[in-house]
C-alpha positions as CSV (number, residue, x, y, z in Angstrom):
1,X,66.5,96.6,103.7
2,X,69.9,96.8,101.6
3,X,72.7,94.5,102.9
4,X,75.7,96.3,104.1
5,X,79.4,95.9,102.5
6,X,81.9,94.5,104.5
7,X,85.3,94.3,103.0
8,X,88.3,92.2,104.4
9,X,91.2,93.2,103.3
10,X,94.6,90.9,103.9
11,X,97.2,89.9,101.8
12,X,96.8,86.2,103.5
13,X,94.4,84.5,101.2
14,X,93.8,81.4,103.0
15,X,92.6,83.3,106.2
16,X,90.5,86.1,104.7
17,X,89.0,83.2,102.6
18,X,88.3,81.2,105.5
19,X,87.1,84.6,107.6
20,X,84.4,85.4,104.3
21,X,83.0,82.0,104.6
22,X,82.4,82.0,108.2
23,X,80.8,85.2,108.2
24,X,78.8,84.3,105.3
25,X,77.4,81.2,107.3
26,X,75.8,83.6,109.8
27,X,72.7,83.6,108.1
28,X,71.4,86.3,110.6
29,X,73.8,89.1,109.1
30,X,72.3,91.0,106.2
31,X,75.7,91.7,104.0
32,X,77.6,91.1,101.2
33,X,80.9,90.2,102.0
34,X,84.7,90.8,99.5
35,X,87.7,89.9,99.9
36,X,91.0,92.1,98.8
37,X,94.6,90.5,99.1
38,X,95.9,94.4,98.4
39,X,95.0,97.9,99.5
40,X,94.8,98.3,95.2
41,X,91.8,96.4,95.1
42,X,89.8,98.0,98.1
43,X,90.3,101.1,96.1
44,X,88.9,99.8,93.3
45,X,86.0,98.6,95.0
46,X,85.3,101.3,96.7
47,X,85.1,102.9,93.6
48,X,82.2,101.1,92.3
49,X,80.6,100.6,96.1
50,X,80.1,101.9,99.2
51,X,82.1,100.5,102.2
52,X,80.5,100.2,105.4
53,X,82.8,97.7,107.6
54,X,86.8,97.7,106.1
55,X,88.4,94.9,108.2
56,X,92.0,96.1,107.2
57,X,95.3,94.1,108.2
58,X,97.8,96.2,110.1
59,X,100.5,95.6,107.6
60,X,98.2,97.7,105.0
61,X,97.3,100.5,107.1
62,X,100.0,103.0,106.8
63,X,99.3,102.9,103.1
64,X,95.7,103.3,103.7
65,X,95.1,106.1,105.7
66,X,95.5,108.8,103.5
67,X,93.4,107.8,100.9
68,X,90.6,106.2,103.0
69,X,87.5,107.8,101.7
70,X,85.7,107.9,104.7
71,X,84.4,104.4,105.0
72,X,81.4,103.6,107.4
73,X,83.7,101.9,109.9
74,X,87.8,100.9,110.1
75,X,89.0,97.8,111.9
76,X,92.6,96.8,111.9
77,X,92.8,93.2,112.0
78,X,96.4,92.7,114.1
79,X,98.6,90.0,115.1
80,X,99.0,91.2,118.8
81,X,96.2,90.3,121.4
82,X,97.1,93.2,123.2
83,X,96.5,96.1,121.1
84,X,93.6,98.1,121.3
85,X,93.9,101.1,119.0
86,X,96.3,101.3,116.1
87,X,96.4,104.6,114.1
88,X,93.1,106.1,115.6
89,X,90.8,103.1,114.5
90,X,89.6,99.9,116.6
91,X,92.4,97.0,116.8
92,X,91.3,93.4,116.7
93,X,93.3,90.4,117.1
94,X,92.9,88.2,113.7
95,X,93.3,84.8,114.9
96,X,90.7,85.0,117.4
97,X,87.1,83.2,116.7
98,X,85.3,84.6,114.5
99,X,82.1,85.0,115.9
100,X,84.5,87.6,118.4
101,X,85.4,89.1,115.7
102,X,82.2,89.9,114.5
């Protein structure tokens, strides 16, 4: 079975760093994990590979939307523990633990 591609993309390197690690200690999940600090590199990578998870920080999704080539699945990683839906795709709160997060 081929692993699946999740993406992070964040322009805070110290958390999506820390967020890649933690999901790459789950030894149970089958996928390859990259980190963007700008909505220029997911492009590029999604260029050269398929997307299937693109955990996207709020402040880059109005940029985004437009050219999102449909993607398996769009989160929007956001600073308020209320929000639910932002733009049409799934909101969830970024400093929460990670295993909620996944």
């Amino acid at each position: 079975m081929s692993k699946k591609n999740l993406v992070i993309c964040d322009c805070e390197f110290p958390y999506v760093h820390y967020l890649m690690e933690n999901i790459l200690e789950d030894k149970a999940l089958s996928m390859q994990v990259f980190v963007c600090t700008s909505w220029e590199k997911v492009k590029e990578l999604m260029g050269t590979r398929v997307v299937h998870i693109l955990l996207l920080d709020e402040s880059c999704l109005s940029m985004s939307m437009e050219e999102l080539d449909s993607p398996g699945q769009v989160l929007v990683l956001t600073r308020r523990k209320e929000a639910e839906w932002i733009q049409g795709c799934r909101a969830v709160y970024k400093y929460q633990h990670v295993d909620r997060i996944l």
